[in-house]
ZADREN-601938 format. One record per residue (C-alpha): residue number from 1; residue in one letter; x, y, z. Coordinates in steps of 0.25 Angstrom, whole numbers. Each point is the difference from the previous one (the first is absolute). Layout:
<atoms>
ATOM     k   r      c1      c2      c3
ATOM   NUM   a       X       Y       Z
...
</atoms>
This chain:
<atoms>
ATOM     k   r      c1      c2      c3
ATOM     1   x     -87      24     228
ATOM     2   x       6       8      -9
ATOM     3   x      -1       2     -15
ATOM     4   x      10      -6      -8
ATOM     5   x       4      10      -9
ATOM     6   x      12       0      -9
ATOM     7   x       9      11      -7
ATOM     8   x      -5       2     -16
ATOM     9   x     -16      -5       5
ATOM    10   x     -11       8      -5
ATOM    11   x     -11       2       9
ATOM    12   x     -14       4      -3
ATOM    13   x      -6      11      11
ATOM    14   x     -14       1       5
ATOM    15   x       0      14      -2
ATOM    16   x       6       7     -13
ATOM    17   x      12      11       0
ATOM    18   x      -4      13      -3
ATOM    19   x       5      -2     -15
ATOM    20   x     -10     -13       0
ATOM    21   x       8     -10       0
ATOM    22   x      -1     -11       9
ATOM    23   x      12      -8      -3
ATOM    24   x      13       1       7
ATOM    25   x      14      -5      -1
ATOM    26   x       8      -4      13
ATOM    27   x      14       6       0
ATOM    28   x       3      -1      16
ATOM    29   x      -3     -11       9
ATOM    30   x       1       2      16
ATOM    31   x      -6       6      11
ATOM    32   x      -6      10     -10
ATOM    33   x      -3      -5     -14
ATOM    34   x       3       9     -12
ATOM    35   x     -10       1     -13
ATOM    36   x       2       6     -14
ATOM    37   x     -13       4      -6
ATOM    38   x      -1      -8     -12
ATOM    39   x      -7      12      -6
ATOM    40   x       5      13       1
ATOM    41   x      14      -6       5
ATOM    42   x      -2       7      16
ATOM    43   x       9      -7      12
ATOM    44   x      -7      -2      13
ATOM    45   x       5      -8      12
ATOM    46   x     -11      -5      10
ATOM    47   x       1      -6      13
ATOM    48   x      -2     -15      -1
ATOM    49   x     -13       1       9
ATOM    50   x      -5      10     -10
ATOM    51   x       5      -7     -12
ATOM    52   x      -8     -13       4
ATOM    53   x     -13       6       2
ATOM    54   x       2       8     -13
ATOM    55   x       3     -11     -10
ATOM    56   x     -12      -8      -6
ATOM    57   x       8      -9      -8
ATOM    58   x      14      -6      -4
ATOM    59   x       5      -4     -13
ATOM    60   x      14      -5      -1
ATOM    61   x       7       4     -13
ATOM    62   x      -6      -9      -7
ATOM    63   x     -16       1       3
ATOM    64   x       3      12      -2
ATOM    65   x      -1       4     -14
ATOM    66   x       2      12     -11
ATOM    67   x       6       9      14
</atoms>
């Protein structure tokens, strides 16, 4: 089933972005999801599959906190 994700969720990452951060803002929901790093600002779009196994947590806007 999938993951109900929402535009303007942050999720937290298992593994951090090459800047370190490993929170992210969703811009783009669909077949591919598209994240802003919450760090260093970096767009990426990941299939959903991928984006699934990738995230470790999410924080609806606001859990989410000083982000």
């Amino acid at each position: 089933m999938p993951l109900d994700v929402q535009i303007g969720d942050i999720v937290r990452t298992r593994k951090p972005h090459a800047c370190g951060g490993d929170r992210w803002r969703v811009y783009r929901v669909g077949a591919d999801i598209g994240l802003r790093c919450l760090s260093c600002d970096r767009r990426i779009m990941l299939p959903r599959r991928k984006f699934e196994r990738a995230v470790k947590a999410i924080l609806r806007g606001d859990e989410a906190g000083g982000g």
